[in-house]
Every structure is written in structure tokens, then in C-alpha cells.
C-alpha positions in Angstrom: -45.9 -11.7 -15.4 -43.9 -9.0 -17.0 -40.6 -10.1 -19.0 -37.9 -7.8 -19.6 -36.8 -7.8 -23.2 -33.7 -10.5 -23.7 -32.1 -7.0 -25.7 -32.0 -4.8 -22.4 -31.1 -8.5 -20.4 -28.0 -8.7 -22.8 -27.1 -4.8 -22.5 -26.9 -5.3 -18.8 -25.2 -8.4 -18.6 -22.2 -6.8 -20.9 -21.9 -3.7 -18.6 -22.0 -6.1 -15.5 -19.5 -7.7 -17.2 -17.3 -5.0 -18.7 -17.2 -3.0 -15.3 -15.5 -6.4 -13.7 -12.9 -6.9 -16.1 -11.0 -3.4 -15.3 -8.2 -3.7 -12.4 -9.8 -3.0 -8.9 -9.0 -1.8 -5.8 -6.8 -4.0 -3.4 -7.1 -3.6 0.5 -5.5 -5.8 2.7 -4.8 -5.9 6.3 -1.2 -6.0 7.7 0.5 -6.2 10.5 4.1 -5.5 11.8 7.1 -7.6 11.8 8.8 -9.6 15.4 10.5 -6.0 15.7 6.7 -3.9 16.1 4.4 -7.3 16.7 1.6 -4.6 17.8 1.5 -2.6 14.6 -1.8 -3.3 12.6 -3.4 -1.8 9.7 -4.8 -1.7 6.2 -2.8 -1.1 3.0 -4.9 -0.1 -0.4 -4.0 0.3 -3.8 -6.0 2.2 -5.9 -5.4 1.7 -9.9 -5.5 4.2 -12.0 -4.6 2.1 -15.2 -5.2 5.4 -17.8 -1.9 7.3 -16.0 -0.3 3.6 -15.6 0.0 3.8 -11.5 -2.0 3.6 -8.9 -2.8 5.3 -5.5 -1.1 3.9 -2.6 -2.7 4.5 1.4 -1.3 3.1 4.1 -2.9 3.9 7.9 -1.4 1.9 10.7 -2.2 2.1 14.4 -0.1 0.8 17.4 3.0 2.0 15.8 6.4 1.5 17.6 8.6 4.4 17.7 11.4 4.6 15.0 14.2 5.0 17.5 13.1 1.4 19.3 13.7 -0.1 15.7 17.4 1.1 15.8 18.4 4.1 17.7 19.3 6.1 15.1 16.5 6.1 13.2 13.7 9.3 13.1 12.1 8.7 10.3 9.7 5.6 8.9 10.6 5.4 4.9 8.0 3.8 2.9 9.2 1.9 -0.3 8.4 -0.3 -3.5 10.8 -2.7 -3.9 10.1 -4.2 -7.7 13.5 -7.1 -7.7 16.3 -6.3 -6.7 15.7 -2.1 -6.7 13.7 -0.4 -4.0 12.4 3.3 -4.9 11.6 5.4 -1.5 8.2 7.0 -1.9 8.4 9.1 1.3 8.1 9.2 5.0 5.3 7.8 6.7 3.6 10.4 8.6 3.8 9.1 12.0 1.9 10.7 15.3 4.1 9.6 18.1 1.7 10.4 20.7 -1.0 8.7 19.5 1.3 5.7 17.8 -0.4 5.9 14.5 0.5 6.5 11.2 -0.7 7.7 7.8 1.1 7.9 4.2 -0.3 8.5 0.6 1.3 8.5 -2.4 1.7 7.0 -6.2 2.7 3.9 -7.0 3.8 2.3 -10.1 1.8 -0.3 -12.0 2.4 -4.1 -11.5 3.3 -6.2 -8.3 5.9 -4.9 -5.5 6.9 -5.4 -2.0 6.0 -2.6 0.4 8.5 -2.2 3.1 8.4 0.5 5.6 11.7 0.9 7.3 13.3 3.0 10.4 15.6 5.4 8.7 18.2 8.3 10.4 16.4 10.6 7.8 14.0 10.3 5.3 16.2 10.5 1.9 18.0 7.0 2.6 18.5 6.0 -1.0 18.2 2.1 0.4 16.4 0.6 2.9 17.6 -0.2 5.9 17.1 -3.6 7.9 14.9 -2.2 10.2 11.3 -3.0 9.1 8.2 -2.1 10.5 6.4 -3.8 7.6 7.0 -5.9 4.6 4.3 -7.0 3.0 3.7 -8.2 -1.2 0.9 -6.4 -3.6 -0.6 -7.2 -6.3 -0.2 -3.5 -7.2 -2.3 -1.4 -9.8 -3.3 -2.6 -12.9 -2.7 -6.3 -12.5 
């Protein structure tokens, strides 16, 4: 019976270690609110703890149109909400024919709520109360 030296047993027990206690990627499923019950997806947050942020990608499928949400809207905003102050990130990029929808962007560090709202154009500066989704991350780096 061979035996590996306790040395190269402790060497790979710290790395196993080490590479666990950086901040990892969180994917979680979501799906819409009463106003799209259909809408279904994933949501992942990629750290990137040396630039202080984090990837965000969002794909959703069975989208309802913005305009069903409110009839003014055109436009699906997606936002961090960190308290009380919401900061638009951009507009989801939404296929209407195929009722699916993409968005990528960067977020910063630490815990938010992600809400994607129906918006008359994509630089509201608020977020309207028309939600597709609303949904709490951990966010990067946590």
C-alpha cells in the first residue's frame, strides 16, 4: 500500500480550502410576479472581488409583453435597488416574438434587489410599479 506524504496531503488540503473561501458564483431560478405568472428563468452573479463588482446575467423565457404590464410601457428596465435608491443598469433585451429575454451587465458588490420593470423608455430614473421581477441577491463578493 502506497501512502502519500502527510506534506503533499497538507499542501492539498490548504488549496482545497483556500479556493472555497473566495466569493462564488450565485445562480438562482426566478420567476415573474401575479402580473407575468409565466415568466421563468435564471439570474447569476458572477464576483469579481479584485474590480469590487460582479457580473450580472439574466435570461428569462415566457416573457409577457411590456405594454400588457402598463400600456405605456416599451421597454423592460433592469435595476439594483441597494435601500431606499434604485440604479437602472439597462434595458433587458427582450425578443417579442419568441417571448424571451436576455440582459448582461455589472453590478456592484454586496446584497441588492433585482427588479425589472415595464418602463415608457429605457432612461426612467426610478422604477416604475410595473414589475416583471423582483427578486433579492446575495450579490458579488458577499
Amino acid at each position: 500500500m502506497t501512502r502519500a506524504p502527510s506534506s503533499a496531503l497538507s499542501v492539498l488540503g490548504l488549496v482545497v480550502v483556500l479556493a472555497g473561501c473566495g466569493p462564488s458564483t450565485e445562480t438562482i431560478k426566478v420567476s415573474g410576479t401575479p402580473a407575468s405568472p409565466a415568466t421563468d428563468g435564471s439570474v447569476t452573479v458572477d464576483p469579481r472581488p479584485e474590480f469590487g463588482n460582479g457580473t450580472l446575467k439574466i435570461e428569462l423565457k415566457f416573457v409577457t409583453p411590456p405594454e400588457r404590464l402598463s400600456p405605456s410601457a416599451r421597454v423592460f428596465v433592469v435595476w439594483a435597488k441597494h435601500g431606499t435608491s434604485a440604479e437602472n443598469l439597462g434595458t433587458l433585451d427582450y425578443n417579442a416574438t419568441d417571448r424571451d429575454a436576455r440582459f448582461e451587465s455589472s453590478v456592484v458588490s454586496g446584497p441588492f434587489v433585482l427588479l425589472v420593470t415595464a418602463e415608457t423608455n429605457g432612461r426612467a430614473s426610478v422604477p416604475s410599479s410595473f414589475e416583471l421581477l423582483s427578486k433579492t441577491l446575495r450579490g458579488s463578493g458577499e
